[in-house]
N, C-alpha and C positions, 0 to 999 in steps of 0.2 A: 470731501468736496463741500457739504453744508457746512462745517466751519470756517472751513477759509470765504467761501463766500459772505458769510456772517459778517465774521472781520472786516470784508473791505467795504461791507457796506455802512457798518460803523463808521470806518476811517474816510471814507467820501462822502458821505450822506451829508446835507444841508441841510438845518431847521426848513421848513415852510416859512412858517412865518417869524416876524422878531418883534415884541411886542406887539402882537394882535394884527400888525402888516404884512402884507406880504415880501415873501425877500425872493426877488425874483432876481437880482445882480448880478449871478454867475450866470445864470439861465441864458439873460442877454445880452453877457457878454461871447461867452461861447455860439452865440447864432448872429451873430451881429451881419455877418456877410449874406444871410438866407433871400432867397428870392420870395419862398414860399417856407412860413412855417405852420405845420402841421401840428391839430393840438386832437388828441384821442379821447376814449373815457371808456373802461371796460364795461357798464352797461349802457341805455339808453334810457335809464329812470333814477340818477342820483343826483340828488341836490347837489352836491362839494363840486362834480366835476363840473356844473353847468356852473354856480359861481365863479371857479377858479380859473374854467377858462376867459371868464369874463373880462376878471380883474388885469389877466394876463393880457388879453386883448387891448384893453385900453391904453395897458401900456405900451404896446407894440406902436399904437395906434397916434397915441399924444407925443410919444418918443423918441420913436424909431422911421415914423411916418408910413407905414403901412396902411393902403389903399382900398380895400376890401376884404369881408369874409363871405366866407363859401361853406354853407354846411349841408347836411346830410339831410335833406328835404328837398319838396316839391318844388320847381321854378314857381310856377303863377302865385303859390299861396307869400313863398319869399319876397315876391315881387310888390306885394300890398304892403310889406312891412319897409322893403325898401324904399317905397315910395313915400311912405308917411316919415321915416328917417332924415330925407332928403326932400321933404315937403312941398312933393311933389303932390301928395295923396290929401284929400281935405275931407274925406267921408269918415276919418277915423279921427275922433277927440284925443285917442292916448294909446300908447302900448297897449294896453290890457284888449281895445277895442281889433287893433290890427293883426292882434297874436290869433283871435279867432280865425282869421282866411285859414289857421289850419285846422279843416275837416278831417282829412284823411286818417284813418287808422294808421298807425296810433298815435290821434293827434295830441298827448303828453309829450313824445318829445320835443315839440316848438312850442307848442298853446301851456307854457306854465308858468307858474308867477317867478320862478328863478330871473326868466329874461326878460321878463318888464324894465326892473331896473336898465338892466343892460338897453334895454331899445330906448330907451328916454335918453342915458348918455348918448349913446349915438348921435339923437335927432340933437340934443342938444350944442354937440360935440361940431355937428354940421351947420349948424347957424349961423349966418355973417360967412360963410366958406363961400366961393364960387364955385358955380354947376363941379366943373370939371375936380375941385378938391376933395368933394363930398364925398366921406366912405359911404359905401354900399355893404350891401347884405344880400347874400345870393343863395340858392336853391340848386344844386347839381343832382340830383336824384332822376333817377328815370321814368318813375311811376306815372306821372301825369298826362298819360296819352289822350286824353278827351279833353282834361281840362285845355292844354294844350294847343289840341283844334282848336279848340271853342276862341282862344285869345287871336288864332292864325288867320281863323274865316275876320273877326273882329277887324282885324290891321287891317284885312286885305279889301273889305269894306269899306271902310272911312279912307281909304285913299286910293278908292278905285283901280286897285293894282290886275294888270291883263293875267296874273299866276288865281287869281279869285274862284273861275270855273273848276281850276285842276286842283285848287282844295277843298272844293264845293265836292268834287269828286271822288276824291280820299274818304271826306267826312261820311259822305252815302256810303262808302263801301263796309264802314265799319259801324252803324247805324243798325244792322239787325242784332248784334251781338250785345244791343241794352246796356253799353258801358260797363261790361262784364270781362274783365280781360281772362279769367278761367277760361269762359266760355270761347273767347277767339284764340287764349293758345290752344286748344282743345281742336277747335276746327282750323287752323293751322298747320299744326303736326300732324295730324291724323288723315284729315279731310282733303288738304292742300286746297280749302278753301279761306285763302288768305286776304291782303289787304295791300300785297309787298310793293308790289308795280306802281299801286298808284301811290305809295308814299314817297317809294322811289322817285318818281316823276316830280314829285310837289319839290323834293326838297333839290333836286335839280335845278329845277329851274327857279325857284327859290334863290340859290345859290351862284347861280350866276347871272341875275337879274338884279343881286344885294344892291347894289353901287345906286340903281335907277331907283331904289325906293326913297319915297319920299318919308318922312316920320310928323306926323299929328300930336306926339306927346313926347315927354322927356324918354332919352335912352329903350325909342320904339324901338329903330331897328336892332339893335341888340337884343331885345324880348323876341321881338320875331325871327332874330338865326337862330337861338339860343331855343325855343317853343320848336320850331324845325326840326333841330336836333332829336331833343325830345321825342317830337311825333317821331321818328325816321327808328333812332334807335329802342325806342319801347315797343315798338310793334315788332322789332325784330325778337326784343326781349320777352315779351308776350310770347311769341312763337317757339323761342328755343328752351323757356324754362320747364315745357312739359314735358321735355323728354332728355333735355342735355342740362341739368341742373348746374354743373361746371360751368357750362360754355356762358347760361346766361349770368353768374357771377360775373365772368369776364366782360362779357358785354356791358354788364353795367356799369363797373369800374372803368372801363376805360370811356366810354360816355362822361362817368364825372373829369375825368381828365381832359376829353375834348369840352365839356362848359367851362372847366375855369381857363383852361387855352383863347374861348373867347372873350371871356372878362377880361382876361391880363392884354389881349389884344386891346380890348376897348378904352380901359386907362393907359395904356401905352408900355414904352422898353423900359421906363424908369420904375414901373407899378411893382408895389408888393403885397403877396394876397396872404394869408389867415386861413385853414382849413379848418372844420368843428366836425368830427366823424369819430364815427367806432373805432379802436382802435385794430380790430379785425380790415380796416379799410385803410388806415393812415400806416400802421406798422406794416415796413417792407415784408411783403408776402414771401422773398426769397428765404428768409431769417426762420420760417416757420413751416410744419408739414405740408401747409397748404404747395408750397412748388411742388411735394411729392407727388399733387394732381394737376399738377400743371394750372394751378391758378394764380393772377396775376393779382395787384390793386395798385391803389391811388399813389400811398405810398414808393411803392417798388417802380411805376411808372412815370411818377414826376422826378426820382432820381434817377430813373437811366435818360429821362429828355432832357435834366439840368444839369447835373452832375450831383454827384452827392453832399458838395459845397456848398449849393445853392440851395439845398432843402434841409430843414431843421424838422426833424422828430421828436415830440413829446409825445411818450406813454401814459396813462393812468391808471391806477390801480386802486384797490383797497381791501383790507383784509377780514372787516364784518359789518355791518348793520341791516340797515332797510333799503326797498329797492322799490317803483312802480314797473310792474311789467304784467304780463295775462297767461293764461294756464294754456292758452293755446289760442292761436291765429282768430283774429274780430272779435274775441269777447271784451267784457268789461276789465278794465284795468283792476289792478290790485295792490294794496304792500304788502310787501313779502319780506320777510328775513330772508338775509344773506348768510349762510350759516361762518363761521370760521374757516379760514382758507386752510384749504386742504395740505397736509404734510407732505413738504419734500418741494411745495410749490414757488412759483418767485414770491406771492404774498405773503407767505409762512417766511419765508429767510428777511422779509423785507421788516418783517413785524419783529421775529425775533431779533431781529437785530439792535432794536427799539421802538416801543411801539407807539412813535412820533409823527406827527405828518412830517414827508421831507420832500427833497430831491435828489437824484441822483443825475448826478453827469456819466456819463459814457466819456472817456479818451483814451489815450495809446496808454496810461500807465494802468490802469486797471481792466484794461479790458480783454486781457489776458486770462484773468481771474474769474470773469463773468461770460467766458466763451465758453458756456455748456448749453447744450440745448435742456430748459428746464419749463414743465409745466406752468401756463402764464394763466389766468381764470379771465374768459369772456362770457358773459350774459348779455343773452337777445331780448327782446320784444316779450318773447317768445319764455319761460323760466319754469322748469322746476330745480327749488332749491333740493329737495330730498336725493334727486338722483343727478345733481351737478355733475360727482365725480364721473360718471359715464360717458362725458362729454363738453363740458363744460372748461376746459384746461386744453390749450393750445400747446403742445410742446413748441419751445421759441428761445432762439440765441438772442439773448436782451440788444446787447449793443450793436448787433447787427440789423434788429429791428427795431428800437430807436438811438436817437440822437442821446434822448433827454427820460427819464421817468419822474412822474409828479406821484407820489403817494402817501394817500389818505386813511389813515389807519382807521375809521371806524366813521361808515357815511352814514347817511339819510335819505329817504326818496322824496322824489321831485314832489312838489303839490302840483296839480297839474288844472286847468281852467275850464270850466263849464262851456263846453262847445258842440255842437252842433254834427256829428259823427258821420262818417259815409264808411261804410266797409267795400275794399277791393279783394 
């Protein structure tokens, strides 16, 4: 089985780059009809991947005319960046300044010098555009339950909205618990002293009151469905991670699917968005053991609402270097070797093969050859490199779980920005 796959990976594999550019030409020709294309990275601490998707973005972006990205972070903090992008935001002199809104642990995946550049093209990119052409840059993660409030009571304030009490309401209930969401799944699960009813209620009528709000700033009401969301589904998530580990996977995945449902709503039928996530999040979850526990993602769920025409999957991978990640949940970050990809894996055939950066396409003539379920290497936050093999290798039918794989034979870790830290 390893050498025929070997082989075809020789026989399809594309340089990356062609003198020092990148060669992205098959890439977009093959996705050229995508609604949504999805870009992965197997950790959350490498240099190449946050580059590569960059470069690839812009061109999506200058090219192809795609409308927004959507990554795997906090709405409110995405929201300062979006704004400074789209010069909207005047408290922030430059990227480096906007990247800090991200606090959150672990705030190296967004707060790093990789995406400076990238946020200057952007703003720049945006200049002379009209409101409505201006790409954005968006936040779909669930985490933000407080910040969240905090943005909802804000709106509901400066435009004297009659929903103001019943988030006033919300806020108080979850007020004794110090911004501790351990500590309200804890009393959620356990206690059944929750928070459900009144968020329930907030984002009701929220929701069917949207039409009457009025908006005080650029693209309010969309922060405040989108903040809604948020609050509605993190508190459920909150609740269910303490004791149904699965279910709040599911939960959150499909929360990023209803945010970029209402981005794509708000630029319209013609919009095309950019996804930037793990690719534990972007590769269809059917492709991999996780269905065996009946978990869902991003991936898996914008192809059964689109069709699988409409969504383009890129994977990323790589076979050794350095990595920022922490030896366990709030500590301090670190780099780390990435040791050599473990024998029999998809990085091991991908390297053997030559150990070049490339691409690989997925189609109907090879993917015959590549229909094995074969160990694929993901790295969290979360790293040890010593006892990877334990865990760390998803068994996964490549071309069933993606379109496209981008791979980096030998990375680097991110540098990541002196910022201001909250631990949840």
């Amino acid at each position: 089985m390893s050498v025929e796959i070997i082989e075809a990976i020789k026989k399809d594999a594309i340089p990356l780059k062609h003198k020092e550019h990148f060669n992205f030409k098959a890439l977009l020709d093959a996705s050229k009809k995508a609604k949504y294309i999805l870009l992965g990275e197997s950790s959350h601490g490498t240099s190449e991947f946050y580059t590569t998707r960059a470069e690839l973005s812009k061109t999506l972006i200058k090219d192809k005319g795609f409308s927004f990205i959507v990554v795997e972070g906090d709405w409110p903090a995405c929201q300062q960046v979006n704004r400074y992008i789209k010069g909207y935001e005047h408290d922030y002199k430059n990227a480096r300044e906007a990247l800090t809104a991200f606090g959150r642990w672990p705030t190296w995946m967004w707060a790093n010098k990789e995406l400076i550049d990238f946020v200057e093209w952007l703003k720049v990119h945006n200049q002379g555009l009209p409101p409505e052409k201006r790409v954005g840059f968006y936040g779909m993660d669930v985490y933000s339950l407080w910040e969240s409030m905090d943005e909802i009571i804000k709106y509901l304030e400066k435009t004297d909205a009659p929903e103001l009490e019943t988030a006033k309401k919300a806020f108080a209930c979850f007020e004794p618990f110090n911004r501790d969401p351990q500590l309200y799944g804890v009393s959620g699960s356990f206690y059944r002293e929750d928070c459900k009813e009144e968020v329930i209620q907030l984002l009701t009528e929220l929701t069917l009151k949207k039409k009457a709000h009025t908006s005080y700033y650029e693209e309010g009401k969309l922060n405040l469905e989108v903040n809604a969301l948020v609050t509605a589904n993190s508190e459920n998530y909150y609740r269910t991670m303490v004791t149904h580990d699965n279910e709040s996977w599911n939960i959150r995945d499909r929360h990023m699917v209803e945010v970029i449902n209402s981005i794509a709503t708000y630029y319209g039928e013609a919009a095309k968005g950019i996804v930037w996530a793990h690719n534990t999040h972007v590769g269809d979850a059917r492709a991999t053991d996780m269905a065996d526990e009946e978990l869902v993602n991003v991936g898996q769920l914008l192809r059964e609402q689109e069709g699988n025409e409409n969504v383009f999957i890129v994977g990323f991978g790589t076979h050794r270097g350095t990595v920022i990640a922490a030896d366990e949940w709030g500590v301090d970050f670190e780099r780390m070797l990435i040791p050599p990809a473990q024998s029999g894996s998809w990085e091991d055939f991908m390297h053997q093969a030559n150990p070049h950066d490339k691409v690989l396409l997925f189609h109907k003539t090879n993917r015959a050859v590549f229909n094995k379920k074969i160990g694929h290497r993901a790295i969290g936050v979360v790293y040890h490199p010593q006892y990877e093999h334990y865990g760390n290798y998803v068994p996964s039918v490549l071309p069933e779980r993606y379109d496209a794989f981008i791979y980096i034979n030998s990375t680097t870790a991110l540098e990541p920005l002196e910022v201001e830290e909250v631990v949840l």
